[in-house]
C-alpha positions as a Python dict, from the first residue, in 0.01 Angstrom:
ca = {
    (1, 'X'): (0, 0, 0),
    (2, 'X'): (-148, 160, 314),
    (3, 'X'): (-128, -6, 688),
    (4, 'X'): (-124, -317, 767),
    (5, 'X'): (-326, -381, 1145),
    (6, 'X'): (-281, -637, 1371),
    (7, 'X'): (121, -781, 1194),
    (8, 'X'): (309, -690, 1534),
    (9, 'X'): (44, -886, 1753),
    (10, 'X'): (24, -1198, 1492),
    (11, 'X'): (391, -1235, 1490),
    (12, 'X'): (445, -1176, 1873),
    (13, 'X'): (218, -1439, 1926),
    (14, 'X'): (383, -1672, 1727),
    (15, 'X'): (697, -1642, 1882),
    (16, 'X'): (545, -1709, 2216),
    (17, 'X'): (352, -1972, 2087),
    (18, 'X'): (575, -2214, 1873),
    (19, 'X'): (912, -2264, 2083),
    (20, 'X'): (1117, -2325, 1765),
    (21, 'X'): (900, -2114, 1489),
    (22, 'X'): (1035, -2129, 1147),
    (23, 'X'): (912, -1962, 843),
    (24, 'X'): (1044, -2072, 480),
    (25, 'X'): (966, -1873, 165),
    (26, 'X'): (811, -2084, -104),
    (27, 'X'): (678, -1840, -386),
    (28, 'X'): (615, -1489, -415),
    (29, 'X'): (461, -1203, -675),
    (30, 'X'): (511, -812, -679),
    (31, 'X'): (258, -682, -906),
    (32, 'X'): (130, -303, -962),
    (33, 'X'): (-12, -258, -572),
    (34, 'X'): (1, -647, -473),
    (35, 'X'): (189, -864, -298),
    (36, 'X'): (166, -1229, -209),
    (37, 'X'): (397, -1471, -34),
    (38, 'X'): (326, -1849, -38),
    (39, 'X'): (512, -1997, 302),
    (40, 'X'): (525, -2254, 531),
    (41, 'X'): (548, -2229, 906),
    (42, 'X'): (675, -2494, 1175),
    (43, 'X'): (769, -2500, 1549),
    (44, 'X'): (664, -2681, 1833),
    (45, 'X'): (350, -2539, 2031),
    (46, 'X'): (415, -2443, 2364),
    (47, 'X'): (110, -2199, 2430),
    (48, 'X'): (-226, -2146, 2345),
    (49, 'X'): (-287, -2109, 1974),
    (50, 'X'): (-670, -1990, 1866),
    (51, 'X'): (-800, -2128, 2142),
    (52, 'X'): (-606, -2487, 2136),
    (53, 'X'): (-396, -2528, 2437),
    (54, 'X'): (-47, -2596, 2440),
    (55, 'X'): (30, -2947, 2245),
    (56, 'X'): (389, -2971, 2328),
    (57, 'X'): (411, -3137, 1976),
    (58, 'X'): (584, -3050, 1650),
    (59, 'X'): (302, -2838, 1418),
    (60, 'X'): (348, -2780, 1038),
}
């Protein structure tokens, strides 16, 4: 499948980002070299988040 760049900073920043983050699995497909996922992602936004400043509010 080869490297993936850039998955440990994404997912670091997300933590610091959304206080509460929570990730749920909807769908997902393995097929010959592919993979997708279909998911939803929640938590409340305590830091900066591409360039938005911290809300403080609930984000889905």
């Amino acid at each position: 499948m080869g490297t993936v760049h850039g998955l440990d900073d994404f997912t670091n920043n997300g933590v610091q980002t959304f206080s509460d983050m929570h990730l749920t699995i909807l769908d997902y497909s393995l097929k010959d070299n592919q993979v997708w996922v279909r998911f939803t992602n929640e938590g409340t936004q305590v830091g900066t988040f591409m360039g938005y400043p911290a809300s403080n509010k609930h984000a889905v």
